[in-house]
C-alpha positions as CSV (number, residue, x, y, z in Angstrom):
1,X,0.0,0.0,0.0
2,X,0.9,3.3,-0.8
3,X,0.0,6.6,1.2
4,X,-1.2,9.4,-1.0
5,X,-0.9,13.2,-0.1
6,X,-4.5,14.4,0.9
7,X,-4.5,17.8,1.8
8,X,-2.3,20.1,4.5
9,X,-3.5,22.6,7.1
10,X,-1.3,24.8,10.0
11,X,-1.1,21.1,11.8
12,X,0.6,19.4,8.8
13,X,-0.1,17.5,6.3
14,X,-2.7,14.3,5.7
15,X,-2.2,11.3,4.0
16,X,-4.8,9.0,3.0
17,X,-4.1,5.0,2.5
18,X,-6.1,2.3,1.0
19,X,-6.3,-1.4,2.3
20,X,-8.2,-4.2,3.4
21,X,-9.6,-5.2,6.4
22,X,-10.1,-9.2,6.8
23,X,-12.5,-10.4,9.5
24,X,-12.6,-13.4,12.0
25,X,-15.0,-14.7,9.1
26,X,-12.6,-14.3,6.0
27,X,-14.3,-11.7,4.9
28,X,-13.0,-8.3,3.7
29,X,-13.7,-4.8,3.9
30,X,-12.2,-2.1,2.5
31,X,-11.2,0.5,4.3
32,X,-9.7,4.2,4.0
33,X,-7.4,5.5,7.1
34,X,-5.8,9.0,7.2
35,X,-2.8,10.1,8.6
36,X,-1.6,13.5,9.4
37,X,2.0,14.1,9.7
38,X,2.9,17.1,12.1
39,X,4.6,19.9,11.1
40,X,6.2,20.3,14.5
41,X,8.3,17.5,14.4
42,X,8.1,15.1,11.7
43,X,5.7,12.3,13.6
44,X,2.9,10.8,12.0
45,X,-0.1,10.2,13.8
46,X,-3.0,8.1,13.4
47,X,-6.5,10.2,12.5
48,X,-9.7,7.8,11.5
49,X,-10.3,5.1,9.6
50,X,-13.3,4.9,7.7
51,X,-15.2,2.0,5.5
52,X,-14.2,3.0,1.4
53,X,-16.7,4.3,-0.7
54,X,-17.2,2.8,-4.0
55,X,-17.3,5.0,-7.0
């Protein structure tokens, strides 16, 4: 997987990264999380994770 640049505000900037999920039941969802890396100093830190829309 692969993060992709998603936007930036005065906190840093967010990264969004698309993967699967895979259940106790083998089953898979797709999922979205984001990721904001600070500006301050370099971390990255964990923002949501979200079920991915299909288009």
């Amino acid at each position: 997987m692969e993060a992709a640049e998603d936007g930036n505000n005065e906190y840093g900037v967010f990264y969004r990264v698309e993967g699967d999920l895979q259940g106790v039941n083998g089953r898979n969802l797709a999922v979205v999380t984001i990721w904001l890396r600070w500006h301050l100093n370099g971390q990255f830190r964990f923002v949501t994770l979200k079920p991915k829309r299909e288009s």
